[in-house]
Every structure is written in C-alpha cells, then in structure tokens.
C-alpha positions in Angstrom: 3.1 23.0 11.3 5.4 19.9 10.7 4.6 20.1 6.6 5.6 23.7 6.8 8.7 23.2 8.4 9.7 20.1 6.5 8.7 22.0 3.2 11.1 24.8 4.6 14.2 22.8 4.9 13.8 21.0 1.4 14.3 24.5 0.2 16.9 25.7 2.4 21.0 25.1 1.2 23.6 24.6 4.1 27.0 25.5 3.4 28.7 23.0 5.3 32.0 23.4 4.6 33.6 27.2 3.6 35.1 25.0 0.5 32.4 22.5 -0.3 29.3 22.8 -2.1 26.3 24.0 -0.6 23.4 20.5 0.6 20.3 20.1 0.7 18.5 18.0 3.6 15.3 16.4 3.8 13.3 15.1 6.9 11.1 12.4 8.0 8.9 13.0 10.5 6.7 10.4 12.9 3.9 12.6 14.4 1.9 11.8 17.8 -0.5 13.4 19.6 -1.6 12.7 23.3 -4.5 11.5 24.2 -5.3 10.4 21.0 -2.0 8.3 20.3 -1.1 7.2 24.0 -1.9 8.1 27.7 1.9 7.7 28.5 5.5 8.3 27.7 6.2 4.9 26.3 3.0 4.6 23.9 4.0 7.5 22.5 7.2 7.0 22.0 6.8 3.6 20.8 4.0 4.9 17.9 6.3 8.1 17.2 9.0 6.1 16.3 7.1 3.7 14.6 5.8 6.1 12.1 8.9 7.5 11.9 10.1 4.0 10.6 7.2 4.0 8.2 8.5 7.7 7.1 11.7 6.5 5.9 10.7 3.2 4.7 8.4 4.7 2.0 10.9 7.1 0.9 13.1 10.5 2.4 11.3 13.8 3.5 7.8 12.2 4.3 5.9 13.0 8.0 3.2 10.2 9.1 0.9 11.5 11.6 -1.2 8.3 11.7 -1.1 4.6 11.5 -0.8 3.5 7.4 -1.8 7.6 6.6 
C-alpha cells in the first residue's frame, strides 16, 4: 500500500499557485509494524522514524519497511 501511494504522488502535479508552475513532490516513508517492530508506542516510534531517517539519507521518494532493507 505505501509503494502504491508513494508511486501515485511522484505522478501527480499540484498547482500551487494560480500563477506558478505546476510541482511535483516526492515522499519518504519509514514503515512499522506492531508486534513485529515494537510492543509499545515509543519503540515504534523510535524505529519509524529511524527508517524514515534512513529514507531520506539514501535519497528522496524511498519507504524502508525494515532495518538496512
């Protein structure tokens, strides 16, 4: 689901402004998923934004659902 929707909005233009050009955006994405990635609120949100770092450190419009993957 998040690959769809990222793939989505790389194709999508937003008219921002009535007299500017149309943009493009992109997205990174950091993925978790309970149980597997945390039992609570704060391991989860420490690994989702952990990957989310990783996301954007290896380039724009990326989504890491695990650890170095």
């Amino acid at each position: 689901m998040a690959e769809r929707i990222r793939a989505h909005l790389e194709n999508v233009s937003f008219q921002c402004d009535p007299a500017g050009a149309a943009r493009r955006v992109t997205v990174s994405m950091g993925l978790v998923s309970f149980p597997r990635d945390g039992h609570n609120e704060t391991m989860l949100l420490s690994r989702a934004r952990n990957r989310l770092k990783e996301a954007a450190e290896r380039s724009s419009n990326q989504i890491v659902s695990r650890d170095g993957t």
